[in-house]
C-alpha positions in Angstrom: 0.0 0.0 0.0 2.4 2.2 0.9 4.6 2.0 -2.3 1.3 2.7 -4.5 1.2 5.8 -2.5 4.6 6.9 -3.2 4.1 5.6 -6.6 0.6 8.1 -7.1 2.2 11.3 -4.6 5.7 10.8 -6.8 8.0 10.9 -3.9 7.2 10.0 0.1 4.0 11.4 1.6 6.2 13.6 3.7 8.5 14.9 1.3 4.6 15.5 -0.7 3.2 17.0 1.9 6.1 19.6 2.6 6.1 20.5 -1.2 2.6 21.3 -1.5 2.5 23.6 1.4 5.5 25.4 0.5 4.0 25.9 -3.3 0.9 26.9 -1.5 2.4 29.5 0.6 3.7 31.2 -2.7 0.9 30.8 -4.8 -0.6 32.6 -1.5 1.7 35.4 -1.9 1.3 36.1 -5.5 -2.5 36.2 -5.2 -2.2 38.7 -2.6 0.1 40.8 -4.1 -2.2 41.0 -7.4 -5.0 41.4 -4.8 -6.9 38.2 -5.8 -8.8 35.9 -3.6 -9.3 32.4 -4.6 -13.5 33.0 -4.6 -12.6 36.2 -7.0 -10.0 34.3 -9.1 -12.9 31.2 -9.6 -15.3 33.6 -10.4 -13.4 34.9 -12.7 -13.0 32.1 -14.5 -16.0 31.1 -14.7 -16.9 34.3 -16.4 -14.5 33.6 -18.5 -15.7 29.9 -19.5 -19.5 31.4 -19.7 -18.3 34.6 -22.5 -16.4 31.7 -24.4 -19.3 29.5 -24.4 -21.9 32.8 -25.6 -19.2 33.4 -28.1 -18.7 29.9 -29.4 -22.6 29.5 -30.2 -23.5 33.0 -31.0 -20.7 32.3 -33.8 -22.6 29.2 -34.9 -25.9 31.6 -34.7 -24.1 33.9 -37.3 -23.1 31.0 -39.5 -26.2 29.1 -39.8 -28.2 32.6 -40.3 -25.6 33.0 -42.9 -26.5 29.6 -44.6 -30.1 29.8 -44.5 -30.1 33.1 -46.5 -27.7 32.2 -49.1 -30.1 28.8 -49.2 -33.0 31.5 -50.0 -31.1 32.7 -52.4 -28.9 29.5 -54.0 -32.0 26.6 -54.0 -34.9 28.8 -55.9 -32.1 29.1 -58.6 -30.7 26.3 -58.6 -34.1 24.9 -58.7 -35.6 27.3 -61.4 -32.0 26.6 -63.9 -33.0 22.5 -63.3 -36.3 23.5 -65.0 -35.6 25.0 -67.4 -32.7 22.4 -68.6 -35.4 19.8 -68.3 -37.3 21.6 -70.7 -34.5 21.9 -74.0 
């Protein structure tokens, strides 16, 4: 058991431990110093996630509105020239 945790942590549960907090502690101090909280950084990612997901389909919006008025356009004509060939 223990081996598969060293194997999962990548070193001793210890040596894990220590790491972690010391990153922590940093990460701490940076987010301080550019005044972030970690509630204000999730949200703003989250705001983030939600304008790239409005984006992404209001882009398909534009390109199917795009595709249904050239078809408005493209099938009566394309229709109307297959009549008229039938008819020669």
């Amino acid at each position: 058991m223990s081996e598969r945790l060293t194997q999962f942590l990548g070193d001793t549960p210890g040596r894990t431990i220590v790491r972690l907090a010391i990153i922590s502690f940093v990460v701490g101090i940076i987010l301080s110093a550019i005044g972030l909280t970690p509630i204000e950084l999730w949200f703003t990612l989250q705001d983030f996630a939600l304008r790239l997901y409005e984006l992404g389909f209001d882009a398909f919006w534009r390109l199917g509105r795009y595709f249904v008025w050239g078809a408005v356009v493209v099938v009566p004509v394309f229709l109307l020239l297959r009549l008229l060939k039938l008819g020669r």
